[in-house]
N, C-alpha and C positions, 0 to 999 in steps of 0.2 A: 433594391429588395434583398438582392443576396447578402450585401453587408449590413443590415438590420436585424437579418436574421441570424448573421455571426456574431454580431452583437449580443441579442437576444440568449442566442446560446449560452455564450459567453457569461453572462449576466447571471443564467440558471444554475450554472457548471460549476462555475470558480468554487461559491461560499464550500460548498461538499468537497470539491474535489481539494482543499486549501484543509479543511478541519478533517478529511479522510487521512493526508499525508503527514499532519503535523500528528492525530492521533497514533497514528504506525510507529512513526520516530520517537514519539513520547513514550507508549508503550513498549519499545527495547529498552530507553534507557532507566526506565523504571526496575524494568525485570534484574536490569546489571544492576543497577543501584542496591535491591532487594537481596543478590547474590552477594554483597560485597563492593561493586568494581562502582567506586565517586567519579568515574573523567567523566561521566556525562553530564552529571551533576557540576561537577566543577566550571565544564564549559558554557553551564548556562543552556544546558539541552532539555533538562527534565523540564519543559515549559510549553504550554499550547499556544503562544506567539509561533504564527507561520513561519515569520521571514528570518528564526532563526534555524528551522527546517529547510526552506526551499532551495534544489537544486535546479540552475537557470537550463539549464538539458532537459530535465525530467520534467519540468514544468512546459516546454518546446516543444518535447516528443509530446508531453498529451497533448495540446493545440493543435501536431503534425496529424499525428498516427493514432489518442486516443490511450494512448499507454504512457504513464508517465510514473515519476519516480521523486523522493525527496534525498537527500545529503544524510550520507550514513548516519548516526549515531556512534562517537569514537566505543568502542570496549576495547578494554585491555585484558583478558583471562585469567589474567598470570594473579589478581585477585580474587578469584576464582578457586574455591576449596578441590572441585573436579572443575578442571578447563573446559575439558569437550562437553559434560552436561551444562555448563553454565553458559557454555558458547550456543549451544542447541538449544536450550531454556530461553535465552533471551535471542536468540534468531524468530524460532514460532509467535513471541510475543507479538510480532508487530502484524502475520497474516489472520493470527485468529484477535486482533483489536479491529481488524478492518472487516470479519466475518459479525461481530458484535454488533458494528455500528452498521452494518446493513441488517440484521435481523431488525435492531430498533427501526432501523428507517421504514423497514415496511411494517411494524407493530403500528408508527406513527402513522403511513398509510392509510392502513386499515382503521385507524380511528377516527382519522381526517376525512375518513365517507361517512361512518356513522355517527358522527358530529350534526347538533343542528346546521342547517345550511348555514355557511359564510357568503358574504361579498365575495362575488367572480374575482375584483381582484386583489385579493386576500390568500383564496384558496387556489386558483390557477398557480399562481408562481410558486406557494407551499407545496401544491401538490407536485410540482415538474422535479424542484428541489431533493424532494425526499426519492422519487423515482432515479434521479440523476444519480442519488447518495446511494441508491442499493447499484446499482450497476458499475460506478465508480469505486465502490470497496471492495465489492466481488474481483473487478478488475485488477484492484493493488494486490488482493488477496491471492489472488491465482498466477499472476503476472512473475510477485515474488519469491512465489513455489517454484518456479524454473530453477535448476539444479546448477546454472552459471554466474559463477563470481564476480560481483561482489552481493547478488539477490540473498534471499534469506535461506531459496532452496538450498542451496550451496552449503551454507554454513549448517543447516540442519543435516546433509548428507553428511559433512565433515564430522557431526556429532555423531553420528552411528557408523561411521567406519573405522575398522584400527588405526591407533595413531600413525604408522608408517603409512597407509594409503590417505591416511585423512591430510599429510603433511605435502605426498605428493599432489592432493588436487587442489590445494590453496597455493600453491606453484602458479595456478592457471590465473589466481587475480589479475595480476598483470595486463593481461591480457582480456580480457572479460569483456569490458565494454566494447573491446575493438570487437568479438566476436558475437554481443549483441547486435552492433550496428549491421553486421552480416546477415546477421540470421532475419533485422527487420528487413531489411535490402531485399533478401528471397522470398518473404514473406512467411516464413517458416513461423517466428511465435506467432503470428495472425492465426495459421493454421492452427497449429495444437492449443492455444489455448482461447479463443474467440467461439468454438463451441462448448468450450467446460466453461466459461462465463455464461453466456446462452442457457445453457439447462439451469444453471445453476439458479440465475434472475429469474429464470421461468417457474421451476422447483419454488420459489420462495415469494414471489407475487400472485403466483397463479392459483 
């Protein structure tokens, strides 16, 4: 039973949690594209094919833990007419692509009730899908508002700090994920950001 039901999950979670990540990552390298900066472009990133998005970590941790993550998007700034607004400009692309695609999902929702009725099973698996899709984006969405490198929070604080502080906290990339794995370890982002998800899904289904 219990592995049926991970299946099951599985099954609801992927499609969203796979077109959430790949839309985030296409949505930076669109924004750099629009600035100026072709490497994402060049690499073959501006594309909603997942499997040129997915990071095998980020894809692990959401299966682990529920928080998951896709494979940066290269920018380079230095294409970039202002670096730090272009760097900030296309860091927010990707939390408010994943605020979009949960408004739609619960638009779709709300439509998917006042729909003639559908076949059970038609509408059960649509309806878990799009529930799964608002929770899952709100997720990426607030997950990569966290202020450590290499998230998007980061590079947005990087964008509104003078260039001398903004140079010293991109120092801490290096180091970033090792200090995520810490902080999931204590359970610290569980904490801060598990009920600003929470209100958030609540606020926007409810």
């Amino acid at each position: 039973m219990a592995l049926n039901h991970t299946i099951q999950q599985l099954i609801i979670t992927a499609p969203p949690f796979l077109f959430a990540l790949t839309f985030h990552e296409l949505a930076h390298g669109y924004v750099a594209w629009k600035l100026g900066d072709p490497t994402a472009k060049e690499e073959g990133r501006l594309t909603m094919n997942p499997l040129k998005h997915l990071d095998p970590f980020g894809v692990l941790a959401f299966l682990i833990m529920k928080i998951g993550w896709a494979k940066p998007v290269p920018v380079d700034p230095r294409y970039f007419k202002d670096p730090q607004k272009g760097m900030l400009l296309t860091a927010i692309a990707g939390p408010v692509a994943n605020i979009l695609l949960a408004v739609c999902s619960v638009l779709l929702l709300r439509l998917l009730i006042i729909l003639p009725a559908l076949p059970a099973f038609l509408s059960d698996p649509v309806f878990a899908m799009l529930a799964a899709s608002v929770w899952i984006n709100v997720m990426l969405a607030v997950f990569n508002m966290l202020p450590i490198p290499p998230l998007d929070g980061s590079k947005i604080l990087m964008g509104v700090l003078p260039p001398d502080k903004a140079m010293g906290y991109a120092r801490l990339e290096p180091y970033g994920f090792l200090i995520l794995l810490v902080l999931f370890y204590m359970g610290i982002i569980g904490k801060v950001i598990m009920p600003i998800i929470n209100f958030t899904v609540g606020m926007m289904v409810g």
